[in-house]
Structure formats: structure tokens, C-alpha cells
C-alpha positions in Angstrom: 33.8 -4.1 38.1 32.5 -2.6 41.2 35.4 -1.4 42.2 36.7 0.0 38.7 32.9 2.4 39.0 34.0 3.5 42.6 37.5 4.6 41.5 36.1 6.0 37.8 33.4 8.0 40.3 35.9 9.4 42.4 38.3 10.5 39.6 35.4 12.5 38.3 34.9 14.0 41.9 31.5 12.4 42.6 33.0 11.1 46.0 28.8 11.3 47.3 27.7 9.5 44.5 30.9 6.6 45.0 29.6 7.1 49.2 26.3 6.2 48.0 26.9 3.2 45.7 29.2 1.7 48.3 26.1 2.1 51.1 23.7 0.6 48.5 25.6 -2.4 48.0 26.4 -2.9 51.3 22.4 -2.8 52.3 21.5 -4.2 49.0 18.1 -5.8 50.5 17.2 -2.0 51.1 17.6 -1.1 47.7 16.8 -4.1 46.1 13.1 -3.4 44.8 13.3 0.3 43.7 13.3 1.1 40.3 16.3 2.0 38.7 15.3 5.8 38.0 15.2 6.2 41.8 17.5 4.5 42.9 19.8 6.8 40.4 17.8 9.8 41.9 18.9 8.7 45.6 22.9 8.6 44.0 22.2 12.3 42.7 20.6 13.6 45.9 23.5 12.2 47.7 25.9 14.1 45.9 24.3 17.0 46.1 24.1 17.1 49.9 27.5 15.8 50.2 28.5 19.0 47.6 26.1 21.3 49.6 28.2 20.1 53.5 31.8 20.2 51.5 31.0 24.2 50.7 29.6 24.8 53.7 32.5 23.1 55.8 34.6 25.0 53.6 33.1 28.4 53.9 32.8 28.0 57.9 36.8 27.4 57.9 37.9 30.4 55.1 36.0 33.1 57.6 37.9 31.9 60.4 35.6 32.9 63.1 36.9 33.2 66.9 34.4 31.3 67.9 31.5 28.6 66.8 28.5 29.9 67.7 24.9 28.4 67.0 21.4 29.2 67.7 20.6 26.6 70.1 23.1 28.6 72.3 21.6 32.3 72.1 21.3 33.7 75.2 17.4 35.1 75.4 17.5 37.0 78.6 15.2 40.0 78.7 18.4 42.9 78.7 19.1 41.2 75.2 15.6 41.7 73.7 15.3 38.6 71.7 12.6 36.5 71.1 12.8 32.5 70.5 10.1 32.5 67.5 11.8 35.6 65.8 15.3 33.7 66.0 14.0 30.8 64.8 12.4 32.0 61.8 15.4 34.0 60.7 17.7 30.9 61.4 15.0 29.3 58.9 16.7 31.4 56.1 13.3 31.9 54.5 13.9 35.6 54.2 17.2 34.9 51.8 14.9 33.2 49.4 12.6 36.1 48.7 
């Protein structure tokens, strides 16, 4: 039976979901006292993130950039003009959201 939901979940693409229901019963102690509603919820939120890395991952790939570059490895010498906390709010993505 198990197994027959983890196939049915991937052929419907919910891989995260089928991730997360083979964690839960693998801790099943973990798990064991929430109710069912959350326990669902944790399933969903799963998925979601797993959805959310997939397009990101994918994205990153299609614009074939020369090279991976993050934050963390901005150089902040004084010719450049940068400063940390101005960075690091903008890295925040806050400013997309208004």
C-alpha cells in the first residue's frame, strides 16, 4: 500500500510530497503525535520548497552564466564602493516584493 501512494505520488509529479512521506515513515516516532492536518501541511510545504529549488536550479542552468558567483564572495574593498549592510539588504530581495 505504501508503496502503491509513493509511485501514484510521483506519477502525479509530487516527487516532494512522495520525499516527504518516505522521511515521515522512516522517523515515524517524529511524526507520530501530530494531527493529521499538519502533518498534511508539512507534505504540502515540502513540495512547495522542493518545486520552489527545481525552478530555481533550473533557471540558474538555462542562463548559463560564466561563472557562479554569490554574495558571501563580494569583494568590499574601498575602490569598489560597496557597503556590507546595503548588499545584504538587497540580497534580501525585499525590494522585489514592493
Amino acid at each position: 500500500m505504501t508503496q502503491q501512494t509513493l509511485t501514484r505520488l510521483r506519477n502525479l509529479k509530487l516527487t516532494g510530497m512522495a520525499d516527504a512521506v518516505q522521511q515521515q515513515l522512516e522517523h515515524a516516532s517524529t511524526y507520530e503525535g501530530l494531527p493529521f492536518i499538519e502533518r498534511l501541511s508539512l507534505l504540502v510545504e515540502h513540495e512547495q520548497l522542493s518545486r520552489e529549488q527545481r525552478k530555481q536550479t533550473r533557471l540558474v542552468k538555462q542562463a548559463r552564466l560564466k561563472l557562479q558567483a554569490t554574495v558571501q564572495e563580494l569583494d568590499y574593498q574601498s575602490a569598489r564602493n560597496l557597503e556590507r549592510s546595503q548588499v545584504a539588504n538587497l540580497a534580501q530581495g525585499e525590494w522585489l516584493r514592493r
